[in-house]
N, C-alpha and C positions, 0 to 999 in steps of 0.2 A: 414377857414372852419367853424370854430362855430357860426361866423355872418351869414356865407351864409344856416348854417343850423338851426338856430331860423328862417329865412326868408322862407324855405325850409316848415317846419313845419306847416305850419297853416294847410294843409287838401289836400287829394287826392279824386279820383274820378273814376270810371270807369265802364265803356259801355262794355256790352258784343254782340256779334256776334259768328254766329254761332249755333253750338250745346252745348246740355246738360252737355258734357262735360267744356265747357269755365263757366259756370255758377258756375258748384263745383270749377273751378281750380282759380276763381275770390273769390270764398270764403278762399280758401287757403292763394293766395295771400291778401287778405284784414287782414286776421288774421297777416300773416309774418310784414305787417307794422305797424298795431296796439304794435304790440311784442317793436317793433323799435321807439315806441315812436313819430307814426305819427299819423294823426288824419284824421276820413273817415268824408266826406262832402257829404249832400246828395244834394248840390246844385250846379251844373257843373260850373258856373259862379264863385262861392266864391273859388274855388279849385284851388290851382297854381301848382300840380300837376296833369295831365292827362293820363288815361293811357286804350287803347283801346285793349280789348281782342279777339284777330281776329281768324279770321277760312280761309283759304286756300283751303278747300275740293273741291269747285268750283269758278267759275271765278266771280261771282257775289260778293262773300263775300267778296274778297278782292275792287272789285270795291266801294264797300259800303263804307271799310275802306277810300280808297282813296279820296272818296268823303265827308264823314265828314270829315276828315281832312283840308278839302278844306273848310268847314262851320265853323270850327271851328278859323281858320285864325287870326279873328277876336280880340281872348281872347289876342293873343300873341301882339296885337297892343295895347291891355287895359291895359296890365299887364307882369309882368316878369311871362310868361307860362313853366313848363316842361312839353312835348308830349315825351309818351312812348308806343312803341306798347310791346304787349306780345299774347303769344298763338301761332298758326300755323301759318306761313305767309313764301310764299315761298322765296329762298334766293333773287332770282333776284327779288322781287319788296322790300322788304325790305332793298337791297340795292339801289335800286334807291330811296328810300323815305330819306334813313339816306344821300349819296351822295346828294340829294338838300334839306337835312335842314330841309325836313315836319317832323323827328322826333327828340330826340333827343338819345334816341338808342332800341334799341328790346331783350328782353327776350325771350329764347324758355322756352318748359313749363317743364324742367327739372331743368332749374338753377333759378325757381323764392325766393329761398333762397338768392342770389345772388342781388334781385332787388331794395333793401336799398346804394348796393354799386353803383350801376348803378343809381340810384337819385342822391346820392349824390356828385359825379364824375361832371354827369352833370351841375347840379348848379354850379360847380366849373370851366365849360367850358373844360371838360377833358373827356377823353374817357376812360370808363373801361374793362380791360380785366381780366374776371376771371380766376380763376387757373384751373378750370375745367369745359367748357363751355358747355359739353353735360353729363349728371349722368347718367348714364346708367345705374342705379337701384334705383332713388330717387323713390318714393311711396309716402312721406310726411307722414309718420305714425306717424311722432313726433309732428306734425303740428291739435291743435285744430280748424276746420275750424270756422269760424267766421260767422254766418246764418244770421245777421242782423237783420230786425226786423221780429214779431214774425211770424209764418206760423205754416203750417198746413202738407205741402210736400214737399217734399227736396230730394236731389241729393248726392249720395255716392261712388265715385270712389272706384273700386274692383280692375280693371286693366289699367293698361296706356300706350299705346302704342300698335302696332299691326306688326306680322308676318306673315302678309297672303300674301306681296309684291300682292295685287291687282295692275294692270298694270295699271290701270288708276289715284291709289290714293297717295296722299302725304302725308300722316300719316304717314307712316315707316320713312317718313326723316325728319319729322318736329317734333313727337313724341318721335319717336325710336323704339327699338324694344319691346315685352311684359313684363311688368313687373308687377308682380302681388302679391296682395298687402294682407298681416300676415290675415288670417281667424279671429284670437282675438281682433285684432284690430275693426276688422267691428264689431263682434258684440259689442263688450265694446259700438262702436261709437250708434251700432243702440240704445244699449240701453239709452246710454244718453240720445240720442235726443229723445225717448218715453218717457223717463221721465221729459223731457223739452216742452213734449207738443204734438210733433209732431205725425202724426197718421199715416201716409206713407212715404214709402223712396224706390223711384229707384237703384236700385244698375245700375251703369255705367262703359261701357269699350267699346272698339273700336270693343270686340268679348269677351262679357261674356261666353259662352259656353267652351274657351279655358281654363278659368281658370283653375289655379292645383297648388297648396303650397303644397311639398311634396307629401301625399297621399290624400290632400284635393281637389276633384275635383268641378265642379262647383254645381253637384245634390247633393253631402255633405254637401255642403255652404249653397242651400238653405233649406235643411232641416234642418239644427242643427239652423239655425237664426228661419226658421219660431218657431220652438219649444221655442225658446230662449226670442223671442219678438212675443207672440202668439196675442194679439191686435191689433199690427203694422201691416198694409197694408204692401207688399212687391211686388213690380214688379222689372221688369231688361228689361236692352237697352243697346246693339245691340247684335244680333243673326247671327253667318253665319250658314248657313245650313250645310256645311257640319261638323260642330261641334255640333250640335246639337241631344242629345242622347237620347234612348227611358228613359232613371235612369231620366234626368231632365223632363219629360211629366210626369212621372208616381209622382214623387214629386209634381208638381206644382198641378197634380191632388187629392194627397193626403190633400194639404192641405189651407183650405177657407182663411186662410190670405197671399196664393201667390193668387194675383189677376190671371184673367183668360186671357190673352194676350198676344200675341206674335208680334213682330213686325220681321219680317222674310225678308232682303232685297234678294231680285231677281235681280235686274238691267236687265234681259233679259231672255226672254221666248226659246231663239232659241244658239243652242246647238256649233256656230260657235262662236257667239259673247263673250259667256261662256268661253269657250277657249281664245279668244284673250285677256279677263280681267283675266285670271288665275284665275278663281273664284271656280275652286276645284269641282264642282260639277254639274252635268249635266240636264237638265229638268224635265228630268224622273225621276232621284232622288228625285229633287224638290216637283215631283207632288207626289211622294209617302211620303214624309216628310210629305206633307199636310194633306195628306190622314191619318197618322197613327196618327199627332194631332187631328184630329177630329174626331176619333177614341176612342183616352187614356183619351183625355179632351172635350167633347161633345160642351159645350156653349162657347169653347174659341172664341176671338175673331184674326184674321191673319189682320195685317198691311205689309205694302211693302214701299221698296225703287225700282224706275226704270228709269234706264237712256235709255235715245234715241236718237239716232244719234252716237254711239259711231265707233272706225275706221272700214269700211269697211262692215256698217251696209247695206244691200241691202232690197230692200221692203218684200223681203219672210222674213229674220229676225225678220222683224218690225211686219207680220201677224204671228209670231208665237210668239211673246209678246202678241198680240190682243187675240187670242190663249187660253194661258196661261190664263192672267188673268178671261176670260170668263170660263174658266174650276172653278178656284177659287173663283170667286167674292168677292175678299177682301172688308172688313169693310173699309177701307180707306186707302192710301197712300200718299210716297213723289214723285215726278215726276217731272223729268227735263234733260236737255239736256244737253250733253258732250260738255263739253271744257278742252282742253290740259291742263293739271297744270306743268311746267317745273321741270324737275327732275324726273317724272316717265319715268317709261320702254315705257308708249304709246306714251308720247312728244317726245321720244328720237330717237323709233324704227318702231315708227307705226306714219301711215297717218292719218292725222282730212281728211277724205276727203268725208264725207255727207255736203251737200250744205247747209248752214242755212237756207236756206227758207224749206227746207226738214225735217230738225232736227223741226222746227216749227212746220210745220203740223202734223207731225206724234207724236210729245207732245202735242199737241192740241186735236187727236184725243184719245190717251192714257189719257188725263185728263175726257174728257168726257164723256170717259167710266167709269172711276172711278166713277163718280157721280151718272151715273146710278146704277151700284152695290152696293156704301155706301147708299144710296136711297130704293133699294130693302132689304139691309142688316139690314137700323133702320127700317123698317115697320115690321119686324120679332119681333118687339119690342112692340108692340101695344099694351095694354090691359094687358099686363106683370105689374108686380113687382119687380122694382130692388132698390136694397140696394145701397145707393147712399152718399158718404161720401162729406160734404158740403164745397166747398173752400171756394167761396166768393160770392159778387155780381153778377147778370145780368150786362152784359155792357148795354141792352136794355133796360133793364126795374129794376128800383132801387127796386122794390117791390118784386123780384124772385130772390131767387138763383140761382147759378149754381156749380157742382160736379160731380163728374164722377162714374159711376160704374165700377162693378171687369175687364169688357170687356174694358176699357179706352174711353168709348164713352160720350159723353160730357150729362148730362142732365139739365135742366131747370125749375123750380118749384115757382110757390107763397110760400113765408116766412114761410105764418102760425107762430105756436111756436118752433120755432127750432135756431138755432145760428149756427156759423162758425165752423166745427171739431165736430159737430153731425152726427151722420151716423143715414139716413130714409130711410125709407120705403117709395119709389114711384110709382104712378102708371102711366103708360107712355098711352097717351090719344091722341096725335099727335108728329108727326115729317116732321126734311129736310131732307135732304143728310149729316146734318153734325148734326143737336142735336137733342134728344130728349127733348119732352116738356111734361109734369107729373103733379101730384098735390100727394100733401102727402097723401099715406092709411092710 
């Protein structure tokens, strides 16, 4: 074993996919091996171990998986390779992937304390079974996460895991159920990491609004943090709506270092479909939810999640999505079309039975309405002044930044004298559907 783990040692590596969440729990994990005396490589090729942090949510991700793995082939022919998957991955392709060899085993994201022994197992051609393969209350509050290099904004898991048995989602089995994670801990964490530089931090959960530690619920959390790290930017992701309470609008309102955003998923306009996803909450709720955010929080900006095609979707369904969203005109969204994930309630009990070429069109036509709205939503933007905190580069143009304001909208600016983690004053002079373009006031 000690031969095979000096040879073991030279360096890991890993690709995330997916959501916000694979990103913190890649930090996690990068920290648990560093601890273990292994060494991160930021060259996929120099690495003899691999380890891909997958997302399940829908059928794409997992295909992606499938298919770098198939690119990656290669290394295993150059070199003695370990391929590890971790994160969500449903059982049945993770079992077909371990059954012929493309890996060498899978962590869920409860036992990645566990994934030193699971390396080193492998190297040794042996299969590990841990003592306890799902934690049904890990949080990792013991765990320094590991940021890498330096930044600007960063990801901070609140809660892990979700209770809402959505009918369509595989979180409840891949995740588990809510666990949610010591109030002291986040802010200790936020404060480190302000004092390390950083200037915003998402707080992350499958349904932040559920949060509750004892008496702490989630409009506690973010008021005692904003007060706590009053410079630090603060947003949060994800939102169900029916969790969602007038105490957190009137907090986020209260105070200018909770950015002004919400990212609110809908998945459907129409009050049948609602039902068949358990989704707790009915249209007209929705649209009164809307109503009382932009109400409590005037210049907030509303993002969406919407699936289409989901079981037993009928065309009226799909025009009371269209509906919907024309009633709201969300700042922008994520959109895409249902596919079965094995292990939920709708694989098992309900029919995929809208015809792909239908699920197409009718996301085709949901997308392009979006553009219009995100389109009508940044020209509201014109001639404004917004406080814009500076991440990095143009991908277009090396001579502009780009940064986002309190609404999450992307802007774009000539240099001028300013640096990385300046927060300016812009003034927004043109736009697309998706950024704004400014020059510093």
């Amino acid at each position: 074993m000690e031969k095979n783990q000096k040879k073991l040692n030279k360096s890991f590596y890993i690709e995330n996919y997916g959501c916000q969440m694979n990103i913190s729990d890649s930090e996690i994990v990068t920290s648990i091996l560093l601890d273990n005396k292994f060494i991160l490589s930021d060259n996929l090729e120099n690495a003899n171990i691999i380890l891909l942090n997958s997302c399940s949510v829908r059928e794409k991700a997992e295909l992606s998986i499938k298919k770098r793995l198939e690119e990656l082939k290669f290394l295993k022919k150059k070199k003695e390779t370990i391929f590890g998957i971790i994160g969500c991955l449903s059982k049945q392709s993770r079992d077909f992937l371990l059954q012929e060899k493309k890996i060498n085993f899978f962590v869920n994201p409860n036992s990645y304390k566990e994934l030193p022994n699971f390396i080193l197992y492998a190297i040794s051609n042996k299969k590990y079974f841990p003592s306890k393969s799902f934690q049904t209350k890990e949080t990792y509050t013991d765990i320094n996460p590991f940021y890498g290099k330096k930044k600007i904004t960063t990801f901070l898991s609140i809660t892990r895991g979700c209770n809402n048995m959505c009918t369509f989602c595989i979180v409840p089995f891949t995740r588990g159920r809510e666990k949610n994670t010591d109030p002291y801990y986040i802010i200790e964490e936020c404060k480190r990491l302000y004092k390390n530089g950083y200037k915003e931090v998402t707080l992350l959960g499958q349904n932040v609004d559920s949060y509750l530690w004892k008496k702490i619920d989630f409009s506690y959390l973010l008021d005692f943090l904003a007060q706590e790290v009053p410079l630090m930017r603060i947003r949060f992701s994800t939102s169900n709506p029916h969790d969602m309470s007038d105490k957190v609008l009137k907090i986020i309102s209260k105070h200018s270092n909770i950015c002004k955003h919400i990212h609110l998923p809908v998945q459907s306009g129409s009050n049948k479909i609602l039902k068949l996803m358990n989704r707790k909450y009915t249209r007209e709720e929705y649209l009164s939810l809307i109503k009382k955010i932009r109400k409590i929080i005037p210049e907030c900006s509303i993002s969406h999640d919407i699936m289409t095609g989901f079981c037993n979707e009928d065309e009226e369904d799909h025009k009371y999505t269209i509906d919907l969203m024309n009633k709201i005109q969300y700042n922008y969204g994520y959109m895409f079309s249902y596919s079965p994930r094995p292990g939920t309630y709708a694989y098992r009990r309900l029919k995929d039975n809208v015809p792909q070429h239908v699920k197409k069109n009718r996301l085709s036509e949901i997308i392009e309405l979006q553009k219009k709205h995100s389109f009508f939503r940044m020209k509201e933007y014109l001639g404004k002044v917004q406080e814009v905190l500076i991440e990095g580069e143009s991908k277009k143009n090396d001579k502009h930044w780009y940064g986002r304001n309190t609404q999450n909208l992307v802007v774009v600016f000539p240099k001028k004298l300013s640096k990385i983690g300046d927060i300016v004053f812009v003034k927004i002079i043109e736009n697309t559907s998706a950024t704004l373009i400014g020059k510093i006031s």
